[in-house]
C-alpha positions, 0 to 999 in steps of 0.5 A: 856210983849213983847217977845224978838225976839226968840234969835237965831236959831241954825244949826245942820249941824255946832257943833259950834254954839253959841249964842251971847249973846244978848238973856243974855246967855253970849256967851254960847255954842251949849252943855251947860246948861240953868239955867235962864229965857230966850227965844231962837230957836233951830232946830225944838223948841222954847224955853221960861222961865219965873220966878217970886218971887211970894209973897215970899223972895225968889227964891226955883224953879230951872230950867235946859235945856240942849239943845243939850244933845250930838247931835241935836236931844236929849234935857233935860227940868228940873224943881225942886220946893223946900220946905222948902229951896231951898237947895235940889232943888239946889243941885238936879240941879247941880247933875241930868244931870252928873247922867243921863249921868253917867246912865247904861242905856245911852248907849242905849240912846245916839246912832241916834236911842234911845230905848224907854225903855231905854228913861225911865230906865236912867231917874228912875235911874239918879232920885235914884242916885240923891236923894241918894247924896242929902240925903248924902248931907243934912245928911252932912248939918244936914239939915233934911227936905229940899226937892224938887219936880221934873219934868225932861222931855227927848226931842229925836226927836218924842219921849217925855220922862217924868219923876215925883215926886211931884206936879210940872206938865207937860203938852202936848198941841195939836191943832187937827181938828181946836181944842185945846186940852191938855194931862197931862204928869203928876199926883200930889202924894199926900199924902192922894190918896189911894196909897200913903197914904197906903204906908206912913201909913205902914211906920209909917208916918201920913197922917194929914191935915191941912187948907184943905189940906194932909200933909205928917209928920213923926211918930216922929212928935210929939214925936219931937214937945216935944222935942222943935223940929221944924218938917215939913211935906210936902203936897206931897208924893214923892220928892227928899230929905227930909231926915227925912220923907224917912223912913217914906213913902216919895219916891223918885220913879218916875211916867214915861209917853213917849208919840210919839210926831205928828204934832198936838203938839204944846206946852210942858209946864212945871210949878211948882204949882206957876202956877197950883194952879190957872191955869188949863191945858187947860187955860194953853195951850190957853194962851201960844198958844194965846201969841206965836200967837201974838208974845209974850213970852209964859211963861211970859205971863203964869207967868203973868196971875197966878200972875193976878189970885193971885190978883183977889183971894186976896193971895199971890202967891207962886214962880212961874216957867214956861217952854214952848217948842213950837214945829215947824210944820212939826215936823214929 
């Protein structure tokens, strides 16, 4: 699918720009948030979001973009996948932003010169802050089990901050010396990798598995199956929410990774596992690359070749949500 014409370049020098409209964001303003799919220019990034049911009823990812996080030079990339429901990935999107802000650490963050640390400490503490009211929250809604993975990336000029829970992924294309290439920014938790097992183990959790794949279930699963019960496990093992299964091993710590961005990066993508489960880093970057090239929407194009995947292996695929930032030469 074609692109639109990257919607709207903004200006730093003038803090009332807005957009039209035209690009579907209903005249929003220079300092609010994005929710939906879109493609649009900012001052030195270009943003595209696409996302797709996949082969379920319904939508669980959530997304958030702040792209003026108090001045120009600050952005916010947010994308939460849901499971069981889509009730903790959409309250974590309600809630993450005024918790990041509300931080101790933002102080440090918001002046023209951001400490890396703090970069870090806010993320780590906006993410405790966050998950603590959604457990309140489904504690309030008797909802035991519903949770959502988490990558949630601060954008401050050269610096790229990201923080992660789960199995949603993040990654950093570059092109150096004629050659493209990939870093992870993130690493799944699951649930039977050494670490993680240990520490849902010597909680009393259960590490089962399942059609191939390691679940994360509580000490009480069985006791609850007896019980006429219907308990879930989930096939990672840090996340926000899932308020029955965090006193048994499921964390919501975050991994932290801040990279110095250079000239040789292209391209940040973020995806929920619609997208990772049939499209390694490397494809990703390529593809999203190959459509920028030939003035198409990066993140459709992603979303169409995993929906391709899923019909060339005779599945059906997951809900899947995918952001590319692509970066401006001269980024330095």
């Amino acid at each position: 699918m074609a692109s639109k014409a990257w919607a709207a370049e903004t200006d730093p020098s003038d803090p009332d720009t807005s957009w039209d409209g035209s690009d579907g964001s209903h005249g929003m303003g220079w300092d609010q948030v994005i929710y939906d799919p879109m493609d649009c220019q900012f001052y030195t990034w270009q943003l595209a979001i696409a996302q797709n049911l996949g082969g379920r009823r319904t939508q669980e990812d959530r997304l958030a973009v702040c792209p003026c996080l108090g001045d120009w030079n600050k952005a916010f990339f947010g994308l939460w996948d849901g499971a069981v429901d889509d009730f903790a990935a959409e309250e974590v999107r309600k809630l993450f932003l005024s918790n990041l802000i509300a931080s101790s650490a933002w102080a440090k963050v918001s002046n023209s010169n951001p400490d890396p640390e703090a970069l870090q400490d806010c993320l780590r503490e906006a993410i405790q802050t966050t998950d603590q009211e959604v457990i309140r929250l489904c504690r309030d809604t008797q909802n035991h089990y519903s949770s959502c993975t988490g990558v949630m990336t601060l954008w401050t000029g050269t610096i790229l901050t990201v923080a992660h829970v789960g199995d949603s992924r993040a990654t950093l294309g570059y092109v150096e010396d004629g050659l493209v290439g990939y870093e992870q920014l993130t690493s799944d938790h699951k649930p039977d990798l050494p670490d993680e097992r240990r520490r849902i183990e010597e909680a009393g959790g259960i590490v089962a598995l399942r059609n191939q794949a390691a679940f994360l279930r509580g000490g009480d699963f069985e006791e609850r199956k007896a019980r006429g019960e219907t308990p879930k496990g989930l096939q990672y093992s840090r996340a926000f929410g899932g308020k029955d299964l965090k006193p048994y091993g499921l964390s919501s710590v975050p991994d932290v990774k801040q990279v110095t961005l250079e000239a040789k990066h292209k391209v940040l993508i973020v995806a929920s596992d619609g997208l990772w489960d049939v499209c390694p880093s490397e494809r990703a970057v390529h593809v999203a690359l190959d459509a920028a090239d030939r003035h198409l929407d990066p993140a459709q194009a992603l979303v169409q070749h995993a929906l391709a995947e899923n019909r060339c292996l005779q599945r059906k695929a997951d809900n899947v949500t995918v952001l590319v930032v692509l970066f401006s030469e001269g980024l330095n």
